[in-house]
C-alpha positions as CSV (number, residue, x, y, z in Angstrom):
1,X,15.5,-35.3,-12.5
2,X,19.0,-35.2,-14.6
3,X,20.2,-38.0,-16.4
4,X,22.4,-38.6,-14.0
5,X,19.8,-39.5,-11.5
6,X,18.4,-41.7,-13.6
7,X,21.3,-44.1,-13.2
8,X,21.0,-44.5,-9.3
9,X,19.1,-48.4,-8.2
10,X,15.2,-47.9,-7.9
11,X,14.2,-45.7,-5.9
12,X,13.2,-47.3,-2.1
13,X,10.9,-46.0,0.4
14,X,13.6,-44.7,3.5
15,X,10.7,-43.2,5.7
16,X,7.0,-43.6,6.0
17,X,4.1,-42.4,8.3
18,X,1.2,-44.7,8.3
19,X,-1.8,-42.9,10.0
20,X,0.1,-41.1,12.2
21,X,-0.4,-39.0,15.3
22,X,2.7,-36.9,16.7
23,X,2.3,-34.3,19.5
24,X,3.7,-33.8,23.2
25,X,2.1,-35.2,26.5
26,X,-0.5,-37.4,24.9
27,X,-1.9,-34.4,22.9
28,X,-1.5,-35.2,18.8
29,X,-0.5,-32.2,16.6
30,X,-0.9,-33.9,13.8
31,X,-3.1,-36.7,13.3
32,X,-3.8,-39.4,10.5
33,X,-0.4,-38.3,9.0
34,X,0.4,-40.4,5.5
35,X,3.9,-39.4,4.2
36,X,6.5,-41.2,2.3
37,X,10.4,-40.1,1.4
38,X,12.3,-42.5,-1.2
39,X,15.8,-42.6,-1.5
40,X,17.0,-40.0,-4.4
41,X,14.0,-37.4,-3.9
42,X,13.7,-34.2,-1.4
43,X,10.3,-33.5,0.2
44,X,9.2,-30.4,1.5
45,X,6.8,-29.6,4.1
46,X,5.2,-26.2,4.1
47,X,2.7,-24.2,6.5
48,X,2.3,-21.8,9.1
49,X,3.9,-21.1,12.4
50,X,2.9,-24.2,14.9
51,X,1.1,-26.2,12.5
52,X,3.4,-29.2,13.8
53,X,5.8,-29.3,10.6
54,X,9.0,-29.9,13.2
55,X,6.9,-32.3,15.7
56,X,6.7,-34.5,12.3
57,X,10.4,-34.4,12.0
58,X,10.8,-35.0,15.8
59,X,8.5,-38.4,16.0
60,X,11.3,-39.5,13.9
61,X,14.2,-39.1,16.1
62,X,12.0,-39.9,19.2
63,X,12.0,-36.1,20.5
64,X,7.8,-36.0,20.3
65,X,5.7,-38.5,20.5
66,X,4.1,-40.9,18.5
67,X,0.7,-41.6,19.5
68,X,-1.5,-43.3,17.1
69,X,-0.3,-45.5,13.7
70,X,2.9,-45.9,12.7
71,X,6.7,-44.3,11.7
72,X,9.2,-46.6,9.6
73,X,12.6,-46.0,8.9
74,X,14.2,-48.4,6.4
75,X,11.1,-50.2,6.9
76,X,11.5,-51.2,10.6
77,X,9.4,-49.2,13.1
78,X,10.8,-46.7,14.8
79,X,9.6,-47.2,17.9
80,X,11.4,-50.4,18.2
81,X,15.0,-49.0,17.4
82,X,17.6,-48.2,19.8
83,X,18.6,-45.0,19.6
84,X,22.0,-45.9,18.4
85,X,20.9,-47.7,15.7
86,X,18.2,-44.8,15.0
87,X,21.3,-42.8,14.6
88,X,22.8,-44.5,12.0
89,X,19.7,-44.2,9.9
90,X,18.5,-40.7,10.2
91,X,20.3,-37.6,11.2
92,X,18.7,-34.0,12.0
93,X,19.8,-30.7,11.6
94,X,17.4,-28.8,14.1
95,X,16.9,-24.7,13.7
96,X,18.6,-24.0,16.6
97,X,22.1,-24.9,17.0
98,X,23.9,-24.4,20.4
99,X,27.7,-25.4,21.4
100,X,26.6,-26.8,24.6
101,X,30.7,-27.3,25.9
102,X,33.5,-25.8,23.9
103,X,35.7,-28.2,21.5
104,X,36.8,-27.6,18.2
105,X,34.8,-27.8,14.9
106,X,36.4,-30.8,13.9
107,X,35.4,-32.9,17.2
108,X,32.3,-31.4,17.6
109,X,31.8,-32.9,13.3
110,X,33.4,-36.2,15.3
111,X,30.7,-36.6,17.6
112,X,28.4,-37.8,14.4
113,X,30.6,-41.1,14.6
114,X,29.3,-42.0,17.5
115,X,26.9,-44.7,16.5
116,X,29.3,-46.2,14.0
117,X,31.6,-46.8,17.2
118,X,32.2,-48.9,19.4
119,X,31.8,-47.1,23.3
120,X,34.9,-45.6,24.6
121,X,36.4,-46.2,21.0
122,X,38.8,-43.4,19.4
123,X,38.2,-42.3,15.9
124,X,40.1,-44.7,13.0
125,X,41.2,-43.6,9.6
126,X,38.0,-44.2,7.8
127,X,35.9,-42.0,10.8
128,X,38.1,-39.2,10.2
129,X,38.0,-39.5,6.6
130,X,34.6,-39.1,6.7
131,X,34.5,-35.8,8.8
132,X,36.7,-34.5,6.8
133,X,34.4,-35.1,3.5
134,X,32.0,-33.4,5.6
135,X,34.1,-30.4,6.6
136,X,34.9,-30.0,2.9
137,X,31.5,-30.2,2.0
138,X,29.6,-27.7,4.3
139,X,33.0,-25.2,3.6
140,X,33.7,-25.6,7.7
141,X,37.0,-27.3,7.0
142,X,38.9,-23.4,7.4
143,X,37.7,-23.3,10.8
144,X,38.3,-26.8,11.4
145,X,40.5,-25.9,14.5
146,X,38.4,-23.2,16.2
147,X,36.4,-23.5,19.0
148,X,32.6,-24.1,19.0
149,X,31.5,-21.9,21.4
150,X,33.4,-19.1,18.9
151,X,31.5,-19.3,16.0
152,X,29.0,-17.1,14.7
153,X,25.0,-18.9,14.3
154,X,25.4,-19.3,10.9
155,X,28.9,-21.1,10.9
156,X,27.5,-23.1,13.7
157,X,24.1,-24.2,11.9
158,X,26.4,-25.3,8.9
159,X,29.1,-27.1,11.6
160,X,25.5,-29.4,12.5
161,X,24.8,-29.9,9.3
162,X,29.0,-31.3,8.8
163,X,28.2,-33.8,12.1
164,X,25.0,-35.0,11.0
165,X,26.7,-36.1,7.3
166,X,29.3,-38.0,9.4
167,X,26.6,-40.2,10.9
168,X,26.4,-41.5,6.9
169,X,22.7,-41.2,7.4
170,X,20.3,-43.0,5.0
171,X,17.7,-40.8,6.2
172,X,18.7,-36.4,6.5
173,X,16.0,-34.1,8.4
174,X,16.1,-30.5,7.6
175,X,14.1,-28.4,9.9
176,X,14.4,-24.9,8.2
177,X,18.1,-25.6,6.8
178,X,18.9,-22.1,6.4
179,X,17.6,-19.7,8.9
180,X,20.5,-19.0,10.1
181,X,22.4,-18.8,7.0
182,X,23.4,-15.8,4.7
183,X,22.2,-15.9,0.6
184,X,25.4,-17.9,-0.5
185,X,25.6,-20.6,2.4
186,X,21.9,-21.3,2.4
187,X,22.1,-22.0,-1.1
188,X,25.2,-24.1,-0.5
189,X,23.1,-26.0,1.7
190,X,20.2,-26.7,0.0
191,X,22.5,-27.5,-3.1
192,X,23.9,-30.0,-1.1
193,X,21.0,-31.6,0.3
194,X,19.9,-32.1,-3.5
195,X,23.3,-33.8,-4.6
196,X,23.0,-36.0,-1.4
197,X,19.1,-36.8,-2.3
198,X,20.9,-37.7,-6.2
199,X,23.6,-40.2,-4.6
200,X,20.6,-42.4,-2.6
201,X,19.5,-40.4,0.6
202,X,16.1,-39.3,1.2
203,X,16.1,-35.7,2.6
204,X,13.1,-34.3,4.8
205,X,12.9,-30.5,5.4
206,X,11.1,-27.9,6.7
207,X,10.6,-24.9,4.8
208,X,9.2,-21.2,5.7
209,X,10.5,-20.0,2.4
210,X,7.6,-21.2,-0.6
211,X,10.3,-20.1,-3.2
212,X,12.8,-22.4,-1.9
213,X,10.7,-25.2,-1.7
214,X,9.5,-24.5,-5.3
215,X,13.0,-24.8,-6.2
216,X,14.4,-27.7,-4.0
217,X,11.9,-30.0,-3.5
218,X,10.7,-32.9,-5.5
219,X,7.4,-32.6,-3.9
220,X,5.9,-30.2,-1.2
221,X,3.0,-30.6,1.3
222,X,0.9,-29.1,3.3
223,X,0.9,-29.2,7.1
224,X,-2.0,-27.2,8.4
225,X,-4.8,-27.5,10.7
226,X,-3.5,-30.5,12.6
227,X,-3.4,-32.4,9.3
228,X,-0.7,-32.8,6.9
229,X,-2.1,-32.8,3.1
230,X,-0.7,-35.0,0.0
231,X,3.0,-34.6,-1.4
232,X,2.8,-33.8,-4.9
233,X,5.2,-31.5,-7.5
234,X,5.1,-28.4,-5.7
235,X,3.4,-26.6,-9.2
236,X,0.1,-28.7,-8.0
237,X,0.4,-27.3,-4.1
238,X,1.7,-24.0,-4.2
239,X,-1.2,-22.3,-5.8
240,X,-2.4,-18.9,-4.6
241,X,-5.8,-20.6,-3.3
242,X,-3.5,-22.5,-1.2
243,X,-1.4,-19.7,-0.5
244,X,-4.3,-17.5,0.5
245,X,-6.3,-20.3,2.3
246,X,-3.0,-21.5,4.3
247,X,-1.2,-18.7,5.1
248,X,-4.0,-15.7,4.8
249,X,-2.1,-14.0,1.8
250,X,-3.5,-12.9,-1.1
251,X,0.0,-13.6,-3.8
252,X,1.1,-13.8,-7.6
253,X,2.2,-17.2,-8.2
254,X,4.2,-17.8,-11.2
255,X,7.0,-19.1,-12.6
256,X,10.6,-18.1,-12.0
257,X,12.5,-17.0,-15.2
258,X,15.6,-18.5,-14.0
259,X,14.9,-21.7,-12.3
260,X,11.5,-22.6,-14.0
261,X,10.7,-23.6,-10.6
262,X,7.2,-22.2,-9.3
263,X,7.5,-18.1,-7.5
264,X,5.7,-17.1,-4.9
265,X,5.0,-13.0,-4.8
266,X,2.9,-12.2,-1.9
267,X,0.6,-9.1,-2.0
268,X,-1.2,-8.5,1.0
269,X,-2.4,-9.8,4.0
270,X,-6.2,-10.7,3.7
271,X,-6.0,-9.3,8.0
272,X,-4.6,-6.0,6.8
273,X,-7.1,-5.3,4.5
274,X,-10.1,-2.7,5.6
275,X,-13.1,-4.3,6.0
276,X,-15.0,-0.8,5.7
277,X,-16.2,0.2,2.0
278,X,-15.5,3.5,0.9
279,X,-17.0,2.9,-2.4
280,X,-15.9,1.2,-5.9
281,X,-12.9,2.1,-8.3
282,X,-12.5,0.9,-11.7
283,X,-8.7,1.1,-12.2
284,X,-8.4,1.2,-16.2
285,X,-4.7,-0.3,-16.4
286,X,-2.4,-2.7,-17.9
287,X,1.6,-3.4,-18.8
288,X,2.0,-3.6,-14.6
289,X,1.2,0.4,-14.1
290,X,-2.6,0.0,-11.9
291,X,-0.8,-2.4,-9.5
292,X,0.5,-0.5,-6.7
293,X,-2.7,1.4,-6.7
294,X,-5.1,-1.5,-6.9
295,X,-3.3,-3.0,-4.1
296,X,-3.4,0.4,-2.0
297,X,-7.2,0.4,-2.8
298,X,-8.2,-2.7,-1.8
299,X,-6.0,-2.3,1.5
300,X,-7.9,1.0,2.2
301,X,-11.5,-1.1,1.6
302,X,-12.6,0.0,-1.8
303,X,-14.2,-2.2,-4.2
304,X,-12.0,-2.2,-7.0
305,X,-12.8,-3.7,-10.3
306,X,-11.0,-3.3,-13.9
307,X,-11.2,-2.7,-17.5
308,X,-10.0,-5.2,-20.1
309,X,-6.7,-6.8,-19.2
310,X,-4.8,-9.9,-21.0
311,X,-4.3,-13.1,-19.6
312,X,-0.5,-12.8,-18.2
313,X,-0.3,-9.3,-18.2
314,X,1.2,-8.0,-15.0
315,X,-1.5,-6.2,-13.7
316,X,-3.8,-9.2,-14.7
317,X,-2.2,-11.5,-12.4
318,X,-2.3,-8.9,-9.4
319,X,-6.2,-8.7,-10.1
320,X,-6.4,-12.0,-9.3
321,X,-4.5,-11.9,-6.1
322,X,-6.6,-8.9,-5.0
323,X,-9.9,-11.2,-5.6
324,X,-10.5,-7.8,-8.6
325,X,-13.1,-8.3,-11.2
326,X,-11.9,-7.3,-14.9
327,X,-12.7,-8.1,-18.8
328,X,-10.7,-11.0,-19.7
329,X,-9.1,-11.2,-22.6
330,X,-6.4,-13.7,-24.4
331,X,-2.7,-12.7,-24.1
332,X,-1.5,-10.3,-26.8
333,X,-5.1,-10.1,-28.1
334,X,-6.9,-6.7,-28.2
335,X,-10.5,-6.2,-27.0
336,X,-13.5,-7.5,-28.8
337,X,-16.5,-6.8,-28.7
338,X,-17.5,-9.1,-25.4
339,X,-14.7,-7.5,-23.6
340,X,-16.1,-4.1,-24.7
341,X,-19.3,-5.1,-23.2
342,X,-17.9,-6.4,-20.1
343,X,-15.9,-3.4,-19.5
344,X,-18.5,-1.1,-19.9
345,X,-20.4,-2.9,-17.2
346,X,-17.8,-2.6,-15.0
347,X,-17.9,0.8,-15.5
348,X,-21.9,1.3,-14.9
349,X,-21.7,-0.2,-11.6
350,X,-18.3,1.8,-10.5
351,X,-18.7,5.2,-8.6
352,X,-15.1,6.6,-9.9
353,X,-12.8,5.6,-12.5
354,X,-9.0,6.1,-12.6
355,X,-6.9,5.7,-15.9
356,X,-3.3,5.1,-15.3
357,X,-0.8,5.5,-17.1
358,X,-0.7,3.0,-19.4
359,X,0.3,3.4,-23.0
360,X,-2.8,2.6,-25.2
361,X,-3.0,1.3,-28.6
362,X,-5.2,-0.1,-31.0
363,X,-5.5,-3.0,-28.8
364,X,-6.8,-1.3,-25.5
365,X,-7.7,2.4,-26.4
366,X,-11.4,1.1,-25.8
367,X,-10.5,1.1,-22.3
368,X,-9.9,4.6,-22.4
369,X,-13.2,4.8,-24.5
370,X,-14.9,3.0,-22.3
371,X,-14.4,5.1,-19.1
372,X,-14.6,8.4,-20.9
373,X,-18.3,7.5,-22.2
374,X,-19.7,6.2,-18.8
375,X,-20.5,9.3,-17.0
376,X,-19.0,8.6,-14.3
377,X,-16.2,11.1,-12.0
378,X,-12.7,10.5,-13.7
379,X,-9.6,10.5,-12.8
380,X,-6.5,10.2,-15.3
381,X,-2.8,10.2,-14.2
382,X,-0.3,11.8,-15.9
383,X,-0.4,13.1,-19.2
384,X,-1.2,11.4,-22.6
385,X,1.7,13.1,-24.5
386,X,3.9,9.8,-25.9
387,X,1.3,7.1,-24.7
388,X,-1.0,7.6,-27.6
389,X,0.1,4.2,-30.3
390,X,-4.0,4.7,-31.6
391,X,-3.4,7.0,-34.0
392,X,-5.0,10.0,-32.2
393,X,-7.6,8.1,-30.8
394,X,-6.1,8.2,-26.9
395,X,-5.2,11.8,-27.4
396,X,-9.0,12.7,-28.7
397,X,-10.7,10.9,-26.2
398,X,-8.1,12.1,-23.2
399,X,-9.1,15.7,-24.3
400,X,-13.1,15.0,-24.4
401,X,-12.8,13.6,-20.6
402,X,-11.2,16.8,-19.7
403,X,-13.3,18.6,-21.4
404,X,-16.4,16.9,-19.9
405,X,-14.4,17.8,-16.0
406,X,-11.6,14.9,-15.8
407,X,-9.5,15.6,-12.6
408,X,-5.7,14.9,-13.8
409,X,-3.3,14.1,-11.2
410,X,0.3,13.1,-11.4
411,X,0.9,10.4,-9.0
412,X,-1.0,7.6,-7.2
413,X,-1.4,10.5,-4.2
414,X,-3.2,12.5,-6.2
415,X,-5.6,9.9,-7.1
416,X,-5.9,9.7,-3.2
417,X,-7.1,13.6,-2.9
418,X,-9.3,13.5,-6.1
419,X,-10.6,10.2,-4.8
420,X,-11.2,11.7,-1.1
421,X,-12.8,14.8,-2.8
422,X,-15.2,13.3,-5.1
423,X,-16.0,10.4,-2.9
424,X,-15.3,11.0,0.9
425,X,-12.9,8.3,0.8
426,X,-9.1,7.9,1.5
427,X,-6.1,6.1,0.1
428,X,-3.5,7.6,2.3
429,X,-0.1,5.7,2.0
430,X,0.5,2.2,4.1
431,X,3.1,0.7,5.2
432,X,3.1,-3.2,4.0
């Protein structure tokens, strides 16, 4: 949080679920829900299609049910609040926007007035003061004039968001902010919702996006499985055990260079991947080159496993996601002994071994040692011209593999032919 923050009054608990069951019909979605939102924070909730992240936000406005414990807004219950006094608490902006009767953007921002009104009363100064902040700060105010039923989605989702920021909500629901939205306005919206969450509000939102949770929210959770899981930072929540246990993705998550804010790169499907073994691969690698063909190995069935890689490297952190086994060894640091070992195990147990085309020095020509001394079929990729840093070592030991019947190839589908013809197995090219 920015200094700035730091200035607003202590922060105070706007909303709170208290054991809570939500659903439709009498049928909970999500049971035994604990959740609270202070003023000056943004929470996220995360999870798959269905798992009953919008039925949360619609318990609040009274649009599903609340079946078991409690909902508090401001600390009174919701279920004891007239929905015009509701209204002047919370404010929604749903997914799907729709001009049910045709007015103009500015009256249809109006309308979130209503509960600060008395019935059958006109707008005064101060109401349309207030739309007009709003107009200015969703950037609706140049179509201010046109009609609803006019406007493309997107313009229409950010129109919403304009009325619900007249009601001068305490509380704001977001239920997937910007699905409608191109890259610049649903940034513009998100950005917003932050600077409102810094002035006092507390913001609730939906999101399908894990990157844009990472980035927005304060903290994250979980909704999944009819439950919804703690709120914490979203570096504690959005792991890739959680991301592969949630969502059935197999992902690299890291940190984003720009934002600092956790990154979510997903990898595969764990449905899409064969459940047929064609045999194991060692995939001698490194620097990021073995990725694409580790990941088109596992997706084909194989049994894929590694030589040494360092902690960080790229094609470390895809070995993880693909659940591959590999010689660990510190970042920067070159093989040792143990590693050596390791590697060489690897290798024993592997049927074929492919060396991409990674540059090798004095740090990782063992690799390359290591897979040209186990006996086993070989396959390199490429040529070692320029990617020998070991002094001649690369370049001695490249020429004793082909010697000894190395296939070379020059591409990830000739690894698939030389694989297919030494083992009977197939990596042909997928589309994921």
């Amino acid at each position: 949080m920015s200094a700035e923050t730091n200035t607003i009054a202590p922060a105070q608990v706007l909303l709170a679920y208290k054991a809570a069951a939500v659903g439709y019909a009498g049928a909970p979605v999500v049971a035994g829900a604990e959740l609270t939102v202070c003023s000056g924070e943004v929470v996220g909730l995360v999870g798959p299609n269905g798992a009953g992240k919008s039925t949360l936000l619609r318990a609040v406005t009274g649009d599903a049910e609340l079946l078991a414990g409690t909902i508090t807004l401001v600390g009174r219950d919701v279920t004891g609040l007239p929905p015009i006094e509701r209204a002047r608490l919370v404010a929604v902006l749903t997914q799907q926007v729709s001009a049910a009767f045709s007015v103009s953007a500015r009256d249809f921002v109006g309308m979130g007035r209503h509960p600060h009104l008395q019935r059958f009363s006109a707008l005064g100064d101060h109401d349309h003061e207030v739309v007009e902040r709003a107009l200015v700060a969703t950037d609706t105010l140049r179509f201010a004039e046109q009609p609803t039923d006019t406007l493309s989605g997107g313009d229409l989702q950010r129109l919403a968001l304009a009325q619900a920021l007249a009601q001068e909500p305490r509380v704001l629901l977001l239920d997937e902010p910007t699905s409608h939205l191109d890259l610049n306005h649903g940034m513009q919206v998100l950005d917003l919702a932050r600077s409102l969450a810094r002035e006092g509000m507390a913001v609730l939102a939906v999101f399908h996006d894990l990157d844009l949770a990472a980035r927005y929210a304060d903290r994250v959770a979980v909704v999944a499985a009819g439950r919804i899981g703690p709120a914490e930072p979203p570096d504690r929540i959005i792991t890739a055990s959680a991301v592969r246990e949630v969502f059935g993705v197999r992902a690299v998550v890291g940190t984003n260079a720009v934002t600092g804010a956790v990154s979510v790169t997903p990898v595969l499907r764990e449905e899409a991947v064969v459940s047929a073994s064609h045999g194991r691969v060692m995939v001698i690698g490194g620097s990021g080159v073995a990725a694409p063909l580790m990941r088109r190995l596992v997706l084909e069935g194989w049994q894929v496993s590694s030589g040494a890689l360092n902690i960080g490297d790229a094609d470390q952190l895809i070995a993880d996601a693909l659940r591959v086994e590999y010689a660990e060894i510190p970042p920067f640091a070159p093989m040792d002994a143990e590693a050596g070992i390791t590697a060489a195990k690897l290798a024993e147990a592997a049927d074929a071994i492919v060396v991409c085309e990674v540059p090798f020095g004095r740090g990782n020509v063992d690799n390359l040692l290591v897979a040209v001394h186990s006996g086993k079929p070989l396959v390199l990729v490429g040529d070692i011209e320029g990617r020998d840093f070991a002094g001649g070592a690369a370049k001695s030991y490249w020429v004793e593999a082909m010697t000894n019947g190395a296939v070379r190839v020059d591409d990830i589908d000739g690894v698939a032919h030389a694989l297919s013809e030494m083992l009977g197995g197939s990596i042909a090219p997928r589309h994921e």
